[in-house]
C-alpha positions as a Markdown table, in Angstrom:
| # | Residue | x | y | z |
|---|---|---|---|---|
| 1 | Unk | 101.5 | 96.5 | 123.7 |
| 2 | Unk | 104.0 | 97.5 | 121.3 |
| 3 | Unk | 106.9 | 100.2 | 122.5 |
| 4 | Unk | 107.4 | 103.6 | 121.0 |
| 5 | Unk | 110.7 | 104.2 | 118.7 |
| 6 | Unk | 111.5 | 107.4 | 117.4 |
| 7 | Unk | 112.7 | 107.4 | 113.5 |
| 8 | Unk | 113.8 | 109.2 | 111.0 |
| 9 | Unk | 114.5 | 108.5 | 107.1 |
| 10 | Unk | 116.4 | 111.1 | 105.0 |
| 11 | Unk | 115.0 | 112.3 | 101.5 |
| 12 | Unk | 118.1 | 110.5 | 100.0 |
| 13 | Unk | 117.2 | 107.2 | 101.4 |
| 14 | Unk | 113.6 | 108.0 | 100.7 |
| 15 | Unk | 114.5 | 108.6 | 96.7 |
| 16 | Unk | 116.6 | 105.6 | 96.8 |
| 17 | Unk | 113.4 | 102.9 | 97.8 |
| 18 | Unk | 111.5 | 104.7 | 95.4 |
| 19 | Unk | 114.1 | 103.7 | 92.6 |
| 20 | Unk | 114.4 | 100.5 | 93.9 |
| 21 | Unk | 110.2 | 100.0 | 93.7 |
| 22 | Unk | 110.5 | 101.5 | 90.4 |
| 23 | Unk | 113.4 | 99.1 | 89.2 |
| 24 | Unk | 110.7 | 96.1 | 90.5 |
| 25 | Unk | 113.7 | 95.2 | 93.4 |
| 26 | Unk | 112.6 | 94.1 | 96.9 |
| 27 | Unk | 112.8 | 96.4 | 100.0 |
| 28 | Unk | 114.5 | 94.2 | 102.4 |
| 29 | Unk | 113.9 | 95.6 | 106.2 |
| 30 | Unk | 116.9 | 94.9 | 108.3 |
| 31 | Unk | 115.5 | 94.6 | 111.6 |
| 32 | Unk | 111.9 | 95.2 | 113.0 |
| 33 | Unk | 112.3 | 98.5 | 113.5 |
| 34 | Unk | 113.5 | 99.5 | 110.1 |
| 35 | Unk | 109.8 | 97.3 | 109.3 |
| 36 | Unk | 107.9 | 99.4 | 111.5 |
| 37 | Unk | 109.6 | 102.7 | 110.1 |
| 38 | Unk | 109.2 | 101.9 | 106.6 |
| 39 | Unk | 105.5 | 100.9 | 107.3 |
| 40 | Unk | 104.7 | 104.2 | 109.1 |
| 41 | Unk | 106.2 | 106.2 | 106.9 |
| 42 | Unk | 104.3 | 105.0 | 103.9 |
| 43 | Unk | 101.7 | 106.4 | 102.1 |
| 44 | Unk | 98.6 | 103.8 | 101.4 |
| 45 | Unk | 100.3 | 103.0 | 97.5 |
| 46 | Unk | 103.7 | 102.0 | 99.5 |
| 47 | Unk | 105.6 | 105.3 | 98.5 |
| 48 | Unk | 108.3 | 105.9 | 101.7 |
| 49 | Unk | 107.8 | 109.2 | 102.4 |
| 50 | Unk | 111.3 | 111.3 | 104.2 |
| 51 | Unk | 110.5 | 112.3 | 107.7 |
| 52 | Unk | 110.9 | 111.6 | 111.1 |
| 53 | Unk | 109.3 | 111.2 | 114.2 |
| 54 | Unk | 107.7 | 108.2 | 116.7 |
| 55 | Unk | 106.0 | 105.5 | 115.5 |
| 56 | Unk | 104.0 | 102.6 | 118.0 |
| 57 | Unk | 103.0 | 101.0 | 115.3 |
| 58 | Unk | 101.9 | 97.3 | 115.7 |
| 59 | Unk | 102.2 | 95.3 | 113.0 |
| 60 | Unk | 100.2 | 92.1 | 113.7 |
| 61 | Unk | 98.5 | 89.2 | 111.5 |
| 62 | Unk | 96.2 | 90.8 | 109.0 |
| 63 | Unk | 98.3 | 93.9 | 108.3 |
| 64 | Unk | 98.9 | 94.6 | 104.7 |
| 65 | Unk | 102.7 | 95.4 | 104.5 |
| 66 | Unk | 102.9 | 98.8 | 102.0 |
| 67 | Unk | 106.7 | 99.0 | 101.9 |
| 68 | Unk | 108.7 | 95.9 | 102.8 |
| 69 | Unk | 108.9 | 93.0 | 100.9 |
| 70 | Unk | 111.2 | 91.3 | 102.3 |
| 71 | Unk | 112.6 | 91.0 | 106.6 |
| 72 | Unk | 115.9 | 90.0 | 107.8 |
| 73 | Unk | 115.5 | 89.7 | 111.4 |
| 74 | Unk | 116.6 | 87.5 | 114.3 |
| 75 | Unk | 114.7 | 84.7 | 115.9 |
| 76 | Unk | 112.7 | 86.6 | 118.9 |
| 77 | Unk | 111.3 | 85.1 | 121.8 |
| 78 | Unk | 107.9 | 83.6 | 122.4 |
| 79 | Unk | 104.8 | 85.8 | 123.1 |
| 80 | Unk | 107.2 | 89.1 | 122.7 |
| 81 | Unk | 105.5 | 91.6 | 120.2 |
| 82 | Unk | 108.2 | 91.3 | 117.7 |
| 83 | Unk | 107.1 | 87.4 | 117.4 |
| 84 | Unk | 103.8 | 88.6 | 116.0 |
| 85 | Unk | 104.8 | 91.5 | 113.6 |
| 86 | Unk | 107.2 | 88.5 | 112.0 |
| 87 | Unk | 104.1 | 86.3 | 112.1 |
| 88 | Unk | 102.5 | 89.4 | 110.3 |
| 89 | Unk | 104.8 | 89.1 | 107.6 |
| 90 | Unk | 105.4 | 85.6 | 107.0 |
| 91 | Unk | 102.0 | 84.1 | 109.0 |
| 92 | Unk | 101.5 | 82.6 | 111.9 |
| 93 | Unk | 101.7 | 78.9 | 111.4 |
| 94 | Unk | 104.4 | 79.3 | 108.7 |
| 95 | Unk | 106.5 | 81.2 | 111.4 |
| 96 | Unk | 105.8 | 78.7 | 114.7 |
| 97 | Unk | 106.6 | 75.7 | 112.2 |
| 98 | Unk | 110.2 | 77.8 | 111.4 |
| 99 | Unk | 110.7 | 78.4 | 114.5 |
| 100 | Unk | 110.0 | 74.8 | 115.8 |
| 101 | Unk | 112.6 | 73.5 | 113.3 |
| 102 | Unk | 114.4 | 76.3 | 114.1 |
| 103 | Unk | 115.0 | 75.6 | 117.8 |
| 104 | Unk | 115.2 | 71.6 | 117.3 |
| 105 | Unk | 118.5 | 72.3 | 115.2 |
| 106 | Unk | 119.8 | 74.4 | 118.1 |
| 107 | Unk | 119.6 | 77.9 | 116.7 |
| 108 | Unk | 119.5 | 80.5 | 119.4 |
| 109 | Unk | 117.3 | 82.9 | 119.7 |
| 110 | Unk | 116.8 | 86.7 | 120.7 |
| 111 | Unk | 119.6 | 89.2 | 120.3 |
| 112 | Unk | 123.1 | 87.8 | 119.4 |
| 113 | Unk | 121.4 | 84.7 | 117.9 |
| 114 | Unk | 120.9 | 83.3 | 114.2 |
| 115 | Unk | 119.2 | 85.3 | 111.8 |
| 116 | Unk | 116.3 | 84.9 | 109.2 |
| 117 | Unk | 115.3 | 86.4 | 105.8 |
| 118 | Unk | 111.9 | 86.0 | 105.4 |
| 119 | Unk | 110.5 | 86.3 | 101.6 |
């Protein structure tokens, strides 16, 4: 079950994705939560609309990602929620073989570890 988060994104911040879609540039997320904010805050064409509120949105395999094209996130831990909404962007097998690599080269994991850009 995925937790609640409250959000908010400002009509400035709003105009400036919808520059950067039209400009063809990639909307990077930084963070899971600014993934799960930008996704529930799109409209089904991937305009960001300004707004605020909660959002439980679980972003799991087989979710069609409207507003982020890109995630830079750190490497979360095994079976945790946020392990399957990066395995939503970037699929499952793709992620665990990452990850594998990943933890045979010592990276560390959860908060305060490495970090990831997923494209």
């Amino acid at each position: 079950r995925m937790h609640s988060e409250e959000w908010r994104i400002h009509a400035a911040c709003a105009e400036q994705i919808a520059a950067a879609r039209q400009r063809r540039a990639r909307v990077v997320a930084v963070g899971t939560t600014s993934a799960r904010v930008l996704e529930t805050s799109a409209a089904a064409d991937g305009v960001v609309h300004a707004g605020s509120g909660w959002t439980d949105i679980f972003l799991r395999p087989g979710v069609q990602f409207r507003a982020c094209d890109a995630l830079l996130t750190n490497f979360h831990l095994p079976q945790s929620t946020l392990l399957v909404l990066v395995s939503a962007f970037a699929g499952r097998e793709r992620v665990l073989s990452a990850y594998n690599e990943c933890a045979r080269l010592g990276y560390r994991f959860y908060s305060y570890g490495d970090a990831m850009l997923v494209i």
